[in-house]
PLY file of the C-alpha trace (Angstrom):
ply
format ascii 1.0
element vertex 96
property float x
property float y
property float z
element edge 95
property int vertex1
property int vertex2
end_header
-17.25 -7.06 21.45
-17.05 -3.54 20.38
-15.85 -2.91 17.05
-14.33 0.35 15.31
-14.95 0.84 11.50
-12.05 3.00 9.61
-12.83 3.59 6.20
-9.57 4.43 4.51
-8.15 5.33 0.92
-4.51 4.99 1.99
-3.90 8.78 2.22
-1.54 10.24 5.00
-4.58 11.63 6.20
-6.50 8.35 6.69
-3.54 6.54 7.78
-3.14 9.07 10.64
-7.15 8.54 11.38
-6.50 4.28 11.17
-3.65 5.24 13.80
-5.76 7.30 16.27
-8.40 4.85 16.20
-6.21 2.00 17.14
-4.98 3.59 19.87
-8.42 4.65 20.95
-9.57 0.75 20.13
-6.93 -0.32 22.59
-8.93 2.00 25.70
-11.79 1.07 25.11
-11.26 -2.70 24.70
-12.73 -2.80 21.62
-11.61 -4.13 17.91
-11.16 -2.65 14.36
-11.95 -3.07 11.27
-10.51 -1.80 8.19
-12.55 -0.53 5.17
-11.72 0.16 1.86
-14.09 0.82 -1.37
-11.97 0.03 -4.71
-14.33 2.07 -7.40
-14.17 0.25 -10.36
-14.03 2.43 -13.96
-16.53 -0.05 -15.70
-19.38 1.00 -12.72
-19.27 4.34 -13.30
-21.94 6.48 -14.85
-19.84 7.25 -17.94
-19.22 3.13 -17.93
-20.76 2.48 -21.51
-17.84 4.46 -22.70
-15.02 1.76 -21.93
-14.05 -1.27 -21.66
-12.89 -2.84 -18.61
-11.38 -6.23 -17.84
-12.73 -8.19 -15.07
-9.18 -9.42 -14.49
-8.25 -5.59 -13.93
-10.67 -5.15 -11.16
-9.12 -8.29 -9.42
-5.94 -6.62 -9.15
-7.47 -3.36 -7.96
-8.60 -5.76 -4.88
-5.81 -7.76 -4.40
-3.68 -4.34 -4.41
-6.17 -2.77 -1.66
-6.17 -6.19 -0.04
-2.11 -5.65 0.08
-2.15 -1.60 1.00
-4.56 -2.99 4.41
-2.32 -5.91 5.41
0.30 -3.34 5.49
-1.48 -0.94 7.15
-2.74 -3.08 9.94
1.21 -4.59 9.94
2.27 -0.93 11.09
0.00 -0.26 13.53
0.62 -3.07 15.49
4.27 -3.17 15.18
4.00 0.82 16.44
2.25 -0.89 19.53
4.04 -0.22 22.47
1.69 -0.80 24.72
1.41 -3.59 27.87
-2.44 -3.58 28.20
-4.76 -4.40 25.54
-4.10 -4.72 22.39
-7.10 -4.88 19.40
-8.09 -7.41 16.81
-7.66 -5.83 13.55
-9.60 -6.81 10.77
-10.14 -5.40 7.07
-12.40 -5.52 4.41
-12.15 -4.72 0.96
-15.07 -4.71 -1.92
-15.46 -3.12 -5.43
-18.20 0.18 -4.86
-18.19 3.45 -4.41
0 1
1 2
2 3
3 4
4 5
5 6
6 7
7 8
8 9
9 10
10 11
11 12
12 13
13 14
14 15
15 16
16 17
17 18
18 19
19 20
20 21
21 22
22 23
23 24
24 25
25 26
26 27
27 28
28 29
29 30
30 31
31 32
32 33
33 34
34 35
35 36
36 37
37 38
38 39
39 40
40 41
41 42
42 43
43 44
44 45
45 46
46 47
47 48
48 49
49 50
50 51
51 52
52 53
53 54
54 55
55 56
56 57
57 58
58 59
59 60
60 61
61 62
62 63
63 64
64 65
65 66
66 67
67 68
68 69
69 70
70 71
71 72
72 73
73 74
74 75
75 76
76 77
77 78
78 79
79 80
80 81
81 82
82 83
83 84
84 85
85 86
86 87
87 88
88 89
89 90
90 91
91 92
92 93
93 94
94 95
């Protein structure tokens, strides 16, 4: 099966993008995934400078992991359509 990637930071702009490519998933029979990087502070060049929690970058995923379950919820409930109608799917890891 074809797949569509849509790499996203939540932005009106990338939610608009997520949109068109669902639609354009749905003609051409194909599925989607959802991508989005969390950068972490403590992996950053200027990391030896702070501290960071490993608990803190569990809630940066579990936040993105919320912000693409929503997503994907309103572009299928936006769905009007009879014919096909795509898998979505979503990933979310810690990098840049």
């Amino acid at each position: 099966m074809k797949k569509i990637l849509v790499p996203t930071d939540f932005s009106a702009n990338a939610t608009h993008a997520a949109e068109y490519a669902y639609q354009l998933a749905g003609q051409l029979h194909a599925g989607l995934v959802l991508c989005n990087a969390v950068t972490v502070p403590a992996e950053a060049p200027q990391a030896g400078l702070l501290v960071w929690p490993m608990e803190e970058t569990e809630l940066l995923l579990i936040d993105s992991e919320e912000e693409l379950k929503k997503l994907k919820a309103g572009m299928q409930q936006h769905d009007r359509s009879e014919q096909f109608r795509p898998a979505v799917t979503f990933i979310e890891k810690a990098g840049y």
